[in-house]
LUMSELUM-742672 format. One record per residue (C-alpha): x, y, z; residue number from 1. Coordinates in steps of 0.5 Angstrom, whole numbers, plus 500, padded with zeros to 3 digits. Example, Ala and Ser with C-alpha at 12.3 -4.5 7.8 and 13.67 -1.06 7.14 Angstrom:
BEGIN
<node px="525" py="491" pz="516" num="1"/>
<node px="527" py="498" pz="514" num="2"/>
//
This chain:
BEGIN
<node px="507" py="514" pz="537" num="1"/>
<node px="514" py="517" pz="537" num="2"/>
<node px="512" py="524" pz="536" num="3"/>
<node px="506" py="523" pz="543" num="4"/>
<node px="511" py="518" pz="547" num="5"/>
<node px="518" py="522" pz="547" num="6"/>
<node px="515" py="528" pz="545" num="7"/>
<node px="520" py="529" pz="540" num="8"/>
<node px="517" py="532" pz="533" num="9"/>
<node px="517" py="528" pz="527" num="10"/>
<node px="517" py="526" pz="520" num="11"/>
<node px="514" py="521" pz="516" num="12"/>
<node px="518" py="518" pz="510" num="13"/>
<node px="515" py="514" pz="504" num="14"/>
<node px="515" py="513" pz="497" num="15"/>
<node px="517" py="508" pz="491" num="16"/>
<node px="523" py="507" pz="493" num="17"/>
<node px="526" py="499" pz="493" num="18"/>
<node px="532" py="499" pz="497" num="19"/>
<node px="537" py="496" pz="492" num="20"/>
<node px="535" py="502" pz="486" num="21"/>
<node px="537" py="507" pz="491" num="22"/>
<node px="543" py="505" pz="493" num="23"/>
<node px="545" py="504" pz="487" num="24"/>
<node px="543" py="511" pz="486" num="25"/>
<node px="538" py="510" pz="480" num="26"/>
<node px="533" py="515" pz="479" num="27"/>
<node px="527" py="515" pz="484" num="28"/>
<node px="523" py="520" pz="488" num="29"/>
<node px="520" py="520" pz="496" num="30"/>
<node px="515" py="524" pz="500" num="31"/>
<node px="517" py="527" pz="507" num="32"/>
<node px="510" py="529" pz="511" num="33"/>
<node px="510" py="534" pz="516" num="34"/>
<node px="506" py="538" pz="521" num="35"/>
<node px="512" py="543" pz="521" num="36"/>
<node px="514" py="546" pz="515" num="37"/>
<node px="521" py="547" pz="518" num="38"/>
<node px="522" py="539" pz="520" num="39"/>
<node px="521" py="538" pz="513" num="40"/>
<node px="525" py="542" pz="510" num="41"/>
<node px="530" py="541" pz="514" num="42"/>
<node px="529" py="532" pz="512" num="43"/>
<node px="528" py="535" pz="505" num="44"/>
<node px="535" py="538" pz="505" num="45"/>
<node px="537" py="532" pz="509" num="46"/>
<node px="535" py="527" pz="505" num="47"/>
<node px="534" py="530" pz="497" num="48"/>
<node px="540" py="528" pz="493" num="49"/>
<node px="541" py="528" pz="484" num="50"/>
<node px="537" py="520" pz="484" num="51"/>
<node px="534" py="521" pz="490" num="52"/>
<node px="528" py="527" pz="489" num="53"/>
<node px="524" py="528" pz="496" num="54"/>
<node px="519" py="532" pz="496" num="55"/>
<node px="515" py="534" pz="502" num="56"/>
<node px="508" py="535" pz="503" num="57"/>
<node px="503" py="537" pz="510" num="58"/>
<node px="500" py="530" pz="511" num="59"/>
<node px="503" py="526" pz="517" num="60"/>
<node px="496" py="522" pz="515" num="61"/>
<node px="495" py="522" pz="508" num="62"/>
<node px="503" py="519" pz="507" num="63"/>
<node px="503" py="514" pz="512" num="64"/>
<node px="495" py="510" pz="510" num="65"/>
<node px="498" py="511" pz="504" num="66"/>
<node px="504" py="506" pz="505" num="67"/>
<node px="499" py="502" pz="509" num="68"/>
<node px="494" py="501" pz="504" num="69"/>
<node px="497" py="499" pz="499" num="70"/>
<node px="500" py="493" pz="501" num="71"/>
<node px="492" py="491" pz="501" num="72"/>
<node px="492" py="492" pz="493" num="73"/>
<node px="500" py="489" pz="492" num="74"/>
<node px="496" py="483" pz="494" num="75"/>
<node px="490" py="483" pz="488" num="76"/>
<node px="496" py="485" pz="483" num="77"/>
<node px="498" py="479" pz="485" num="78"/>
<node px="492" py="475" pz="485" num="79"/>
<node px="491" py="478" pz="478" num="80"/>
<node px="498" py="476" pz="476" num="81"/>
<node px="497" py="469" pz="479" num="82"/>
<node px="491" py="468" pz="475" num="83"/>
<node px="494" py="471" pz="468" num="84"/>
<node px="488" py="476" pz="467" num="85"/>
<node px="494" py="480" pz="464" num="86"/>
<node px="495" py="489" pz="464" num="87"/>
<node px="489" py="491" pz="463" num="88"/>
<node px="485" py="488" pz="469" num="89"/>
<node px="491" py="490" pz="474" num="90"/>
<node px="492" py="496" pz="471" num="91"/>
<node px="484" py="496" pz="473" num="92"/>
<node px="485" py="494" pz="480" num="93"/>
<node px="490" py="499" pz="481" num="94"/>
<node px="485" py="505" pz="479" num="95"/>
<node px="479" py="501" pz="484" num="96"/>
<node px="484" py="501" pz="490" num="97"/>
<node px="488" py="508" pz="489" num="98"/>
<node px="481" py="510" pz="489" num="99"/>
<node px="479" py="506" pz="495" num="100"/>
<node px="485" py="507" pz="498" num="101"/>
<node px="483" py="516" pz="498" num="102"/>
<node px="475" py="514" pz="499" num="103"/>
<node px="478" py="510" pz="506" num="104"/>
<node px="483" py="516" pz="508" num="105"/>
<node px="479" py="521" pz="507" num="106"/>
<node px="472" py="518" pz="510" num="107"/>
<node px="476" py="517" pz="517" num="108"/>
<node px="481" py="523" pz="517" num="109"/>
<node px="478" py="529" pz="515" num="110"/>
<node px="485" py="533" pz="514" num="111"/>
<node px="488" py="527" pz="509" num="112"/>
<node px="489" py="531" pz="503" num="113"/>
<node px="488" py="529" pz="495" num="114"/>
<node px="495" py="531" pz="492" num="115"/>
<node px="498" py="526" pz="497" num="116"/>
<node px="496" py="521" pz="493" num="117"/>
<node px="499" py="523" pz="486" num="118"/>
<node px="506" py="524" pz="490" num="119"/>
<node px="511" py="518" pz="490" num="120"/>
<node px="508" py="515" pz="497" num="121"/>
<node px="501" py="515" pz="494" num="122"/>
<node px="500" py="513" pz="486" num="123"/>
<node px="508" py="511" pz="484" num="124"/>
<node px="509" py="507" pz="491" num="125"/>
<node px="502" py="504" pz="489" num="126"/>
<node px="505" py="502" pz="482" num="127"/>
<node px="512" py="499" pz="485" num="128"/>
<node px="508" py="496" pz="490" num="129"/>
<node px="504" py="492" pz="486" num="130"/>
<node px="510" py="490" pz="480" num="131"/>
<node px="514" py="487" pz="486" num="132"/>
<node px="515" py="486" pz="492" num="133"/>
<node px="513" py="481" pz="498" num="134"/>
<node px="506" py="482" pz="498" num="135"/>
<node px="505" py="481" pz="490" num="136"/>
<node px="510" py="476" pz="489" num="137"/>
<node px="506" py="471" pz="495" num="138"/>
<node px="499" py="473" pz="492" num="139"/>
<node px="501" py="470" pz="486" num="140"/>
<node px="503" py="463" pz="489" num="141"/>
<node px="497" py="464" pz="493" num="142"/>
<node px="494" py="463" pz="486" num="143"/>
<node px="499" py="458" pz="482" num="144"/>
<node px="500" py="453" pz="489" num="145"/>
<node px="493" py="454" pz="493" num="146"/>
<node px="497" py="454" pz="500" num="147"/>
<node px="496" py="459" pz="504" num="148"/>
<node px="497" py="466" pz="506" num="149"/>
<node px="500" py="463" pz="512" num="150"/>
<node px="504" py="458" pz="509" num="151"/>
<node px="506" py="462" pz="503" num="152"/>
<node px="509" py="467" pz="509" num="153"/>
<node px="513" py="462" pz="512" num="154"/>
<node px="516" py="459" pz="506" num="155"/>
<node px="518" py="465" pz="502" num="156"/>
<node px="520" py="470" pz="507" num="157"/>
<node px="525" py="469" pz="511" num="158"/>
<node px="522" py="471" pz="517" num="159"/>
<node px="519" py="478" pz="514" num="160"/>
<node px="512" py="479" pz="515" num="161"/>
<node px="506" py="479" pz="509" num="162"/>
<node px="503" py="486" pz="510" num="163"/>
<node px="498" py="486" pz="505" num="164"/>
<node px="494" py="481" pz="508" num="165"/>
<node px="494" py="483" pz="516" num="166"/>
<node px="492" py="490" pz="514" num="167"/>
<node px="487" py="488" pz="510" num="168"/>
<node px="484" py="485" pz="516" num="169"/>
<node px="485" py="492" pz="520" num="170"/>
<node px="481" py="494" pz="515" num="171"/>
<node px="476" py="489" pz="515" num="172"/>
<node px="475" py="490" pz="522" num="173"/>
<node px="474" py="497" pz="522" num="174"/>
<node px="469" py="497" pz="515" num="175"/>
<node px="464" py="492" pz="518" num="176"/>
<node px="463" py="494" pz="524" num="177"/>
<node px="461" py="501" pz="521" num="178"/>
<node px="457" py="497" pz="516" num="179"/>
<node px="461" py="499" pz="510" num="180"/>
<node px="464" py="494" pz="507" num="181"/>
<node px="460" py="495" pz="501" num="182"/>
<node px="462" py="501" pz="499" num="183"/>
<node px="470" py="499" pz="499" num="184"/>
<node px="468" py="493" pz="494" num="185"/>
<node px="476" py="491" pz="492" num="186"/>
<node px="479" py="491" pz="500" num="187"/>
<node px="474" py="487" pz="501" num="188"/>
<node px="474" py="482" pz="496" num="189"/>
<node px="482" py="482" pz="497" num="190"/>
<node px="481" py="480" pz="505" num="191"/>
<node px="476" py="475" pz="504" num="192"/>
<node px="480" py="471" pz="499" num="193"/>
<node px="486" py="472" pz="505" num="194"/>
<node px="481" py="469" pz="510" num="195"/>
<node px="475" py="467" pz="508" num="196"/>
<node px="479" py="462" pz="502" num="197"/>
<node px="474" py="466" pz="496" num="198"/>
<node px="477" py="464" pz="489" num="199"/>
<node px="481" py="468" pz="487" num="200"/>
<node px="477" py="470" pz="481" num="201"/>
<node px="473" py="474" pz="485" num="202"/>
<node px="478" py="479" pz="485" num="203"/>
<node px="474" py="480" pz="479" num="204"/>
<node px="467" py="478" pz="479" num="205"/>
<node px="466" py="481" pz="486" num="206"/>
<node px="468" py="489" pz="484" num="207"/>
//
């Protein structure tokens, strides 16, 4: 939107990067995604430091649906962490949504390509995401309170927005007005528990 509105080229910037790690300058990586090489190299040079490890791939796409998508998948981490289902079941729900996450990006954009999703913005941004963070933490009291999604928002994020949720519907939209819900059964299940009160157990039975 920038690049089209203002006509100045750009870079897209995502990875596991939790910001009070990286500003106590613990050990992490990011991925920068260009359409010119040289744009990249340049936000590389920039941005790349001995704890902060960028690296950059061609996939302007690929590296912003992968920080969208996986805020949908932080959410059925946290719905298994409400559930006590334990490692196993959300290490499962972390291959099913990494796969479904690529399965989706590359069914609508062509060019999005395969390695973006086991750079940091993709895999490792998938795994901090669902260890932590708002969409994960508010899925799990989803579970242990049975309020809302809504309510949840208000009460625990100080004016910050629930992602995982609102993306899920997106998603959703997009998916069954093509008749396609079937074949992503895992962000399914995840929007109907948001918006339709599905159990939360059927993060595992509808899969």
């Amino acid at each position: 939107m920038i690049q089209d509105s203002l006509g100045v080229r750009s870079c897209v910037l995502s990875g596991a990067n939790i910001a009070n790690e990286v500003a106590e300058e613990k050990f992490c990586e990011t991925t920068i995604g260009y359409r010119n090489r040289a744009d990249g190299e340049l936000f590389r040079d920039i941005f790349h430091t001995p704890s902060f490890r960028v690296n950059i791939v061609e996939d302007v796409v690929g590296v912003e649906l992968c920080g969208a998508l996986k805020n949908i998948v932080a959410i059925g981490g946290g719905l298994v962490d409400g559930l006590k289902l334990g490692d196993n079941t959300k290490a499962a729900i972390i291959r099913i949504g990494l796969y479904e996450m690529r399965k989706f990006s590359q069914m609508f954009y062509a060019d999005v390509k395969d390695e973006t999703f086991f750079e940091s913005c993709g895999v490792a941004d998938l795994i901090t995401t669902c260890a932590g963070g708002r969409n994960r933490k508010v899925a799990e009291a989803h579970v242990t309170t049975g309020k809302s999604f809504d309510q949840l928002e208000q009460e625990m994020l100080n004016g910050q927005k629930l992602q995982g949720t609102s993306t899920a519907q997106d998603m959703y939209n997009i998916l069954s007005k093509k008749g396609l819900c079937h074949e992503f059964p895992l962000m399914t299940t995840i929007y109907r528990i948001c918006y339709e009160n599905l159990p939360a157990i059927r993060i595992v039975e509808d899969i």
